[in-house]
Backbone bond lengths (Angstrom), bond angles and torsions (degrees), N, CA, C in turn:
res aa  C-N    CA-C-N  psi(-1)  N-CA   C-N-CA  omega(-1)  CA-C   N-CA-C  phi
1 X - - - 1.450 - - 1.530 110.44 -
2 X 1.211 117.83 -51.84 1.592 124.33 176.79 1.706 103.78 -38.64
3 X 1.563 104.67 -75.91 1.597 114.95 -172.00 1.687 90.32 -32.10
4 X 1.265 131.13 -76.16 1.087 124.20 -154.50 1.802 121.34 -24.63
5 X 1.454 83.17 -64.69 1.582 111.17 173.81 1.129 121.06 -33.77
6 X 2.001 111.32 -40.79 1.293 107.30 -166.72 1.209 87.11 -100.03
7 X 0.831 155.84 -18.26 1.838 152.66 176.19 1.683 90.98 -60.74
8 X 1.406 114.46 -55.95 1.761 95.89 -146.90 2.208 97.88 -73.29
9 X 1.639 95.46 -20.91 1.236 96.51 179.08 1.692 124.30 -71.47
10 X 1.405 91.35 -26.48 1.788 106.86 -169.83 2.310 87.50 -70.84
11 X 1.281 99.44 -44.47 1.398 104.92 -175.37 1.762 106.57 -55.87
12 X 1.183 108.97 -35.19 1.683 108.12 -175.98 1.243 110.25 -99.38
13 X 0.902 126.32 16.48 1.263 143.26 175.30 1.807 102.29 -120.64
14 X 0.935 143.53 -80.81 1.643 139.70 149.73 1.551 91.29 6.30
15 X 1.207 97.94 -74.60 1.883 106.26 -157.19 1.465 120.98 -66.86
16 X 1.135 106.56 -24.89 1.795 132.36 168.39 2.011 88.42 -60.93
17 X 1.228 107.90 -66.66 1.584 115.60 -154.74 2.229 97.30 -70.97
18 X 0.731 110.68 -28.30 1.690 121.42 146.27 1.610 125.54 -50.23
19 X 0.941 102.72 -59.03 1.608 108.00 167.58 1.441 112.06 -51.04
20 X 1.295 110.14 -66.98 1.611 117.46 179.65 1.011 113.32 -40.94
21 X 1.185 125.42 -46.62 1.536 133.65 -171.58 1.579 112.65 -69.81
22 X 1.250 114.75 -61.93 1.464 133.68 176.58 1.508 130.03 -48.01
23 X 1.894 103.37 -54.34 1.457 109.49 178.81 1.123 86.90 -79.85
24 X 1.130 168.87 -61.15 1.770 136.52 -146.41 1.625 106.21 -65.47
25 X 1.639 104.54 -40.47 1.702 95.88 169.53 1.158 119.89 -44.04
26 X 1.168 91.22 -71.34 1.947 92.95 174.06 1.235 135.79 -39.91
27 X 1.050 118.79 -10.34 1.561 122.75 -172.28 1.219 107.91 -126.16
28 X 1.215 118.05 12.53 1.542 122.54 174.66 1.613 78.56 -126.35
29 X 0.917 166.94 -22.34 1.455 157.14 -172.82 1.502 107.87 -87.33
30 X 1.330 103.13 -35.88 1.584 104.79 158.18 1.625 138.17 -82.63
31 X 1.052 87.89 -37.37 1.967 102.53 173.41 1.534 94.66 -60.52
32 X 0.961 103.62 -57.92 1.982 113.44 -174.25 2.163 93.21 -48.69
33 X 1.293 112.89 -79.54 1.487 108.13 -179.06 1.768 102.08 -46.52
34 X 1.549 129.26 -38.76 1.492 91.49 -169.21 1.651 121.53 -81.51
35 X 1.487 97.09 16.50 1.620 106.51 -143.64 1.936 68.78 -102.73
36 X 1.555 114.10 -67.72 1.606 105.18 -173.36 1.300 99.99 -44.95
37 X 1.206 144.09 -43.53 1.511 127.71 -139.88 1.899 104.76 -92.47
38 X 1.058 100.33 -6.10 1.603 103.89 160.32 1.691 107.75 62.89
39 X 1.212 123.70 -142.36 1.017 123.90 -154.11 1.845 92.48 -107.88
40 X 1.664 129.00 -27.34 1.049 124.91 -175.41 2.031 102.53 -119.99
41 X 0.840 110.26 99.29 1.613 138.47 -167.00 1.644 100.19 -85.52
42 X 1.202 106.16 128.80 1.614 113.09 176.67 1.366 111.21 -70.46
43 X 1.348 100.64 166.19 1.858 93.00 171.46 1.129 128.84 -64.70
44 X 1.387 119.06 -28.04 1.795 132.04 153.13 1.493 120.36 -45.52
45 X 1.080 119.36 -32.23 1.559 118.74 173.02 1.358 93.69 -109.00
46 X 1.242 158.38 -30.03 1.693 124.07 159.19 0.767 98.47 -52.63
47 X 1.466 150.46 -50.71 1.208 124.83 -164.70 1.601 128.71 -65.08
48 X 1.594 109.20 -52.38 1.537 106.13 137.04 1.276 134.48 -3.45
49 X 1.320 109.81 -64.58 1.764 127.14 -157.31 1.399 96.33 -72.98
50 X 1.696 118.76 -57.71 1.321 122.83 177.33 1.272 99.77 -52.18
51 X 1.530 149.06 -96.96 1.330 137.55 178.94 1.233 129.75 -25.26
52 X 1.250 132.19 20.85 1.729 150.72 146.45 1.336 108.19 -63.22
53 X 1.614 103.60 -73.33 1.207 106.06 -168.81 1.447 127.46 -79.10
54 X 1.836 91.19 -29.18 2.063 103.12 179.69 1.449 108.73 -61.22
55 X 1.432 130.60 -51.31 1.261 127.91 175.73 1.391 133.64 -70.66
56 X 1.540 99.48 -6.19 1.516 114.57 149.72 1.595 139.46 -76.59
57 X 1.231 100.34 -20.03 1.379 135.89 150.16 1.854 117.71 -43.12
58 X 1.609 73.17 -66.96 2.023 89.34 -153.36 1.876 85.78 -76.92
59 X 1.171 115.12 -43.28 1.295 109.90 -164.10 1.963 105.80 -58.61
60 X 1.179 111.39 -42.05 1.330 121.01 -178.41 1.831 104.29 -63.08
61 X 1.475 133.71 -67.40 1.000 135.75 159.70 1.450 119.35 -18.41
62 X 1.275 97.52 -53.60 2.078 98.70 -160.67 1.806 80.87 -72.88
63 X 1.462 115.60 -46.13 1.451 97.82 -169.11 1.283 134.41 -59.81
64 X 1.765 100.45 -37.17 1.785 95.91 172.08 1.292 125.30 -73.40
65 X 1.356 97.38 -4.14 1.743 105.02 -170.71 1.394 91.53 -84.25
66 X 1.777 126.49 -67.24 1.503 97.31 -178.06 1.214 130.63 -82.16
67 X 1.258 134.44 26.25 1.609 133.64 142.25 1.858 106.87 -73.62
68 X 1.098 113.17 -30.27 1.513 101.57 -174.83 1.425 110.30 -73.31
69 X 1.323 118.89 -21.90 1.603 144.05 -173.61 1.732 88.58 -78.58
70 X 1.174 120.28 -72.97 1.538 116.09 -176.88 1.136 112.28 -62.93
71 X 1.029 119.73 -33.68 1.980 102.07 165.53 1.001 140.55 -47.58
72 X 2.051 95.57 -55.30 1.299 112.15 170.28 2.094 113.11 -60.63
73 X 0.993 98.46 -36.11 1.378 108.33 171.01 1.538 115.94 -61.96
74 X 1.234 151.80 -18.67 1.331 164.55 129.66 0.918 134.28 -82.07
75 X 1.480 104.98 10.95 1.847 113.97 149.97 1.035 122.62 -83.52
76 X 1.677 103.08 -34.73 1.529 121.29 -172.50 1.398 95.03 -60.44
77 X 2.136 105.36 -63.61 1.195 95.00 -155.61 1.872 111.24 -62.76
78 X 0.976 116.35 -40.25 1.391 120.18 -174.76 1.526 103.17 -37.68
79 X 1.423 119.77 -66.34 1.619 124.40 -163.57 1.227 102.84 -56.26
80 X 1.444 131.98 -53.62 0.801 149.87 -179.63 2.361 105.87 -37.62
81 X 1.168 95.98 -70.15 1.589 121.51 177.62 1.930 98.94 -56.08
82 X 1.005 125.44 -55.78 1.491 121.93 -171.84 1.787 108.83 -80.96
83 X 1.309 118.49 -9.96 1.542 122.19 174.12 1.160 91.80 -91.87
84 X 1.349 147.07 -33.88 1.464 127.05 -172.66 1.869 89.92 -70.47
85 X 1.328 128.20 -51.92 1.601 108.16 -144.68 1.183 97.47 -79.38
86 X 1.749 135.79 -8.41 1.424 148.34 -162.60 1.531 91.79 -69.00
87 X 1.506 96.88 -61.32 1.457 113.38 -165.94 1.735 125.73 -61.04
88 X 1.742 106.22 -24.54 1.060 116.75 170.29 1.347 111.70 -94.08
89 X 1.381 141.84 16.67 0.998 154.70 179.28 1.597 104.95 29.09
90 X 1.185 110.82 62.98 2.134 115.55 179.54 1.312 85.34 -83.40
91 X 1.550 82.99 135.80 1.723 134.35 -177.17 1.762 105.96 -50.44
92 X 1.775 96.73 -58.36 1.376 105.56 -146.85 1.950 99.84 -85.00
93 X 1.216 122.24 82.78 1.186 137.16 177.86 1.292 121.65 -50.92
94 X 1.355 121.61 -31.45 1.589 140.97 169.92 1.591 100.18 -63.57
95 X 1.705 119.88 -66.49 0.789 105.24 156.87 1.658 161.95 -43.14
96 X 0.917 89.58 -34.88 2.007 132.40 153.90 2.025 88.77 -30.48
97 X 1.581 80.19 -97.48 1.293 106.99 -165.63 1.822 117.00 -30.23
98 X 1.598 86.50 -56.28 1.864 83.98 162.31 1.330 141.88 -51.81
99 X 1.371 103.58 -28.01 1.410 112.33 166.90 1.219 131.37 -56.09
100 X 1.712 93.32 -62.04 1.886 107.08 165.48 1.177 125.46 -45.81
101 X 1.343 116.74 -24.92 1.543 125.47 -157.71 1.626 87.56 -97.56
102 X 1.130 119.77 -40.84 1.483 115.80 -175.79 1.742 113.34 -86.87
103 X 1.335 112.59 -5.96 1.537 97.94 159.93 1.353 115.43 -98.93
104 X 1.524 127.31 -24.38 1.281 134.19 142.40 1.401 115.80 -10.35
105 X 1.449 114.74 -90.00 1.468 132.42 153.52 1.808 104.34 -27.72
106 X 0.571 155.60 -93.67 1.514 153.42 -158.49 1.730 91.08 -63.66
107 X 0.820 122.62 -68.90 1.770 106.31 -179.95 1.931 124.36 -42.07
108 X 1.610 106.27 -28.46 1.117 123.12 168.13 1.127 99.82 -88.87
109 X 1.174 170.08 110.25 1.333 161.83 93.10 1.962 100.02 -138.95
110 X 1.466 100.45 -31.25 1.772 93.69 163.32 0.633 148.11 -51.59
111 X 1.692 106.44 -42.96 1.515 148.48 -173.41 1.870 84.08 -69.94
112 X 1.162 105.63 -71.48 1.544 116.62 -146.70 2.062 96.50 -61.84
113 X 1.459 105.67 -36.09 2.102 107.40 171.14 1.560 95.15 -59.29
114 X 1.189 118.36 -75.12 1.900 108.78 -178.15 1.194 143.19 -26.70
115 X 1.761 86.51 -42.38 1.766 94.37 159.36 1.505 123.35 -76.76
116 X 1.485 109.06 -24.45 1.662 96.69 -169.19 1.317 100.34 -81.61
117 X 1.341 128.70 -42.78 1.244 139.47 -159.95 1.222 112.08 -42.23
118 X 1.857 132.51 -53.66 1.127 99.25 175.06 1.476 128.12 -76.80
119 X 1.678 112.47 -12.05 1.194 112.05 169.30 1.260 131.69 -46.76
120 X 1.708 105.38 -42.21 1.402 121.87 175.02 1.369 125.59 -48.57
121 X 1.586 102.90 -61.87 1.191 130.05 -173.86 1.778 111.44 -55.29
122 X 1.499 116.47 -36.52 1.263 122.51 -173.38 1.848 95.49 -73.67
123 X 1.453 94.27 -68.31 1.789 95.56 -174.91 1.589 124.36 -40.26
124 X 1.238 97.70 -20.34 1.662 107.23 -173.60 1.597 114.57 -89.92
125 X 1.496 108.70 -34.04 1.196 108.58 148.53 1.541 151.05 -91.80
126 X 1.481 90.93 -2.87 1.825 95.68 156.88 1.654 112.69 -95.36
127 X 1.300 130.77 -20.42 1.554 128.77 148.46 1.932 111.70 -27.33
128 X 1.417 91.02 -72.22 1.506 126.05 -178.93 1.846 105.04 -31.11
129 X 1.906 97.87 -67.18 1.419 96.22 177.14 1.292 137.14 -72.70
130 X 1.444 109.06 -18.80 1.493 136.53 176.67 1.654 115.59 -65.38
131 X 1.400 95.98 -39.72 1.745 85.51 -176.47 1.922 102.05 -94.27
132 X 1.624 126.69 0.22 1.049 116.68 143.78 1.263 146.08 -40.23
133 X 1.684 78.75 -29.02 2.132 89.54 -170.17 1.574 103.84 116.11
């Protein structure tokens, strides 16, 4: 169970250290194009310009939507997981407690991969297309 944890964390953490790297590219790859394109901008950079803000949009959307999906998905499972040990009334409460606290922790770190992911995934590929040209 641990390994898991540190895998899905080492992964959101990877992807955190991706971001850093990426959105500053990007936004110096763009400031730089809106800065050449002056006051009369080709149709290649409107088009650009519009895809600033639209994929800032979609990227934010898809993200809160699947963190709200994994929440709701680790409420279930959670309620679900703490009515069974309620119901069996186990002794060892310390133990108890560790548990909760450690699916807590794994329910928080899901929530928090779902959200970055599409963030990630977008920034990493407009980095990607940007230093193409």
């Amino acid at each position: 169970m641990t390994s898991r944890r540190n895998r899905k964390s080492r992964v959101l953490a990877a992807r955190a250290i991706d971001l850093g790297f990426a959105v500053p590219e990007v936004v110096a790859r763009r400031v730089m194009r809106m800065a050449l394109a002056g006051s009369s901008p080709s149709a290649r950079d409107r088009k650009e310009f519009h895809l600033v803000g639209a994929e800032k949009m979609s990227a934010f959307y898809e993200s809160w939507g699947a963190m709200w999906v994994e929440v709701f998905r680790a409420n279930l499972e959670l309620s679900l997981w703490s009515a069974r040990f309620f119901w069996l009334r186990w002794p060892a409460t310390s133990r108890l407690s560790r548990a909760v606290a450690s699916r807590f922790q794994q329910a928080s770190l899901a929530v928090l991969a779902k959200g970055v992911a599409p963030v990630h995934r977008r920034a990493v590929a407009n980095a990607k297309r940007l230093r193409r040209g």
